[in-house]
C-alpha positions in Angstrom: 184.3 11.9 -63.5 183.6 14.6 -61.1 181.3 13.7 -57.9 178.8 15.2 -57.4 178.8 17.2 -54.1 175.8 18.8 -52.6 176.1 21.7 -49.9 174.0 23.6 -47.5 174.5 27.4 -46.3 173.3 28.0 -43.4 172.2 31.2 -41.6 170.8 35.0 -41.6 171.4 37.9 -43.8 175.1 37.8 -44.3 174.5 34.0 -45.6 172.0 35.6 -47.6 174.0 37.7 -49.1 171.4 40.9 -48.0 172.9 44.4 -49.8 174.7 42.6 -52.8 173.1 44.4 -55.9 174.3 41.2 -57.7 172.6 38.9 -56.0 175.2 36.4 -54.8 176.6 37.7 -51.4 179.4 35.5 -50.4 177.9 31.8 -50.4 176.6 32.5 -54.1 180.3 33.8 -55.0 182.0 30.0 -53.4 179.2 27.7 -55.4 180.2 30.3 -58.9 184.1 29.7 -58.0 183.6 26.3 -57.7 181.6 25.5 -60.7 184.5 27.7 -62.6 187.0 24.9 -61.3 184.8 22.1 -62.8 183.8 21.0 -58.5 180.1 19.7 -59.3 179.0 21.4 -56.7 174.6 22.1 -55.8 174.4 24.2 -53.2 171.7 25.7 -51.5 171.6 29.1 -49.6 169.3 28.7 -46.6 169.6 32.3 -45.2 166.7 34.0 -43.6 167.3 37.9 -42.7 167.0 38.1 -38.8 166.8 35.4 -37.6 168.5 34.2 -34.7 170.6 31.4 -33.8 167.8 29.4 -32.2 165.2 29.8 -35.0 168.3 28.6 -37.5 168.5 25.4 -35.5 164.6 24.5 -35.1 164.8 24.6 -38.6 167.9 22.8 -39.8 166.9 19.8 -40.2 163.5 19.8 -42.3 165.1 22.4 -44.7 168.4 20.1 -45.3 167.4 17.0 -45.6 164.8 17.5 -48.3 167.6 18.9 -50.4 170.9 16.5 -49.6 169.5 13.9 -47.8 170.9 10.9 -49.9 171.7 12.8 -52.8 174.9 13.1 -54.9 178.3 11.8 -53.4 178.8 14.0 -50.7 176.8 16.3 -48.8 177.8 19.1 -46.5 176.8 21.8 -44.1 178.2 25.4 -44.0 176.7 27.3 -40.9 177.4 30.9 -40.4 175.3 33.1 -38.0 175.9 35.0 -34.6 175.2 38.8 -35.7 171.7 38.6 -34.5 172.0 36.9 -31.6 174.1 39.8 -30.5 171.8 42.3 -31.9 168.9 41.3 -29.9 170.8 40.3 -27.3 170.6 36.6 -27.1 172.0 34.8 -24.3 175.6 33.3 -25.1 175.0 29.9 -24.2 171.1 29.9 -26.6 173.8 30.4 -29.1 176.4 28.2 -28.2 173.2 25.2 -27.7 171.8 25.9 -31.5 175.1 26.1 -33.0 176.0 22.6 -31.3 172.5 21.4 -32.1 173.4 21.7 -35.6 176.3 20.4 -35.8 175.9 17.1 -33.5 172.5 16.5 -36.0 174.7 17.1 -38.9 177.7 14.9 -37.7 174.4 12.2 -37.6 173.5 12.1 -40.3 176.9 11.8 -42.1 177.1 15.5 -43.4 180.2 17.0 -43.0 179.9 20.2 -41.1 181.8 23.8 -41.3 181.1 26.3 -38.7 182.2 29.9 -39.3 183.0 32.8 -36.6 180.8 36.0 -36.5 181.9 39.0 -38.8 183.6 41.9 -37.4 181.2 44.7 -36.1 182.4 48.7 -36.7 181.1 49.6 -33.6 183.7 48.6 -30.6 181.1 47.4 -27.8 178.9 45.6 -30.5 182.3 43.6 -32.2 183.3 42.8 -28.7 180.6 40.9 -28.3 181.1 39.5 -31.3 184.4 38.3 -30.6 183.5 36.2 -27.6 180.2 34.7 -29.2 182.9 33.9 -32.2 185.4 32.2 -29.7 182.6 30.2 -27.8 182.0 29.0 -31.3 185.2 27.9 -32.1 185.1 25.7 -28.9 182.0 24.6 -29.7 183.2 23.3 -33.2 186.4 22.1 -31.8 184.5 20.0 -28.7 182.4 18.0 -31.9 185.3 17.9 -34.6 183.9 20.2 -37.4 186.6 22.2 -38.5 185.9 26.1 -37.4 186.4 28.7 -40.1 187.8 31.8 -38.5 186.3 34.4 -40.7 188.2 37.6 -38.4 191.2 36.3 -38.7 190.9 35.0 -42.6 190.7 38.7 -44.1 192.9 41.4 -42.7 191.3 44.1 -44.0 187.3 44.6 -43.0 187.1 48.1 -44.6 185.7 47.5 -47.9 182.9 45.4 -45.7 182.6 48.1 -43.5 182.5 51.0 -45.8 180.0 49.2 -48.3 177.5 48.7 -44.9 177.8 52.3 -44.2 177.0 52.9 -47.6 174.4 50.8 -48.0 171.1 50.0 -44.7 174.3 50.6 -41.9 174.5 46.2 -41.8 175.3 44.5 -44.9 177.9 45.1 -47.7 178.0 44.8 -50.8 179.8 43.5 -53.7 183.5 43.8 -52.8 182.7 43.0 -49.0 181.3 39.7 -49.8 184.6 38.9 -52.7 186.1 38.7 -50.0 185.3 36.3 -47.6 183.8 34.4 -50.4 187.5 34.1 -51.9 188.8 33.9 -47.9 186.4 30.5 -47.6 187.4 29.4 -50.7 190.8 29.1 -50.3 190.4 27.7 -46.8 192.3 24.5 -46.2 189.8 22.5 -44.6 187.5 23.4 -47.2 189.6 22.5 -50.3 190.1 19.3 -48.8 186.6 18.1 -48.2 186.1 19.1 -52.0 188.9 17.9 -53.6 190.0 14.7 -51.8 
């Protein structure tokens, strides 16, 4: 018998899956691939377009618990943000603090926790921002144990992303740009494991 696992995502408008005239953006397409393995898998997208890093945090807790708390045989955690804290200009460590925050409340109550980098930016002072806010949370992930999902480095080719933003509001992609990091999570080791083991 399959367990039944129960999973929150996390975040803003990429979690969302804001611009995806289907609807699914990439956390939708990971819970349809699962299903399609026969993983019983609820999940829960949690995105809120713009918000911030801090405002993700204050609300963590009230908005997860009521859907995994004690429920099924495993719950998880998925947290992805970062591209509006860099937007608006955030300071680095308010990030770093919510992103922790999450992840230390997480790791107490017995959810396991993934924490995924910021998405790649087309415009170069913007994306180098990016970068270091993604590295700061890679250290912050690896300083609590949650294993940190490098979503730069997982797809080598950000075009269709980028060319579906321009395309679309100037931000979010579309279809093709969400496949893709929906398959890149998917097939992530760390991932697979939790699921499967």
């Amino acid at each position: 018998m399959a367990l039944d696992i129960r999973v929150c995502f996390l975040g803003d408008s990429y979690t969302l899956g804001t611009g995806d005239v289907e609807g699914l953006g990439w956390a939708g397409r990971v819970h349809a691939a699962e299903r399609g393995r026969g993983i019983d898998l609820s999940s829960y997208n949690l995105g809120i377009r713009g918000q911030i890093g801090a405002e993700i945090a204050e609300r963590a807790a009230a908005e997860i618990d009521v859907r995994i708390a004690e429920r099924g045989d495993r719950q998880g955690v998925v947290v992805a943000f970062g591209a509006n804290d860099v937007r608006l200009e955030r300071p680095l460590e308010e990030s770093i603090r919510a992103a922790e925050g999450i992840l230390r409340w997480a790791a107490s109550r017995r959810y396991q926790a993934f924490l995924l980098g910021v998405t790649p930016a087309v415009e170069p002072y913007i994306d180098e921002v990016r970068i270091h806010l993604s590295r700061r949370l890679a250290q912050a992930a690896g300083d609590v144990a949650v294993p940190f999902f490098d979503t730069r480095a997982a797809i080598s080719d950000w075009s269709a992303w980028h060319r579906e933003a321009v395309e679309g509001d100037g931000i979010h992609p579309n279809v093709e740009g969400y496949r893709r990091v929906a398959e890149a999570f998917g097939a992530w080791k760390p991932w697979r494991d939790w699921l499967e083991s």
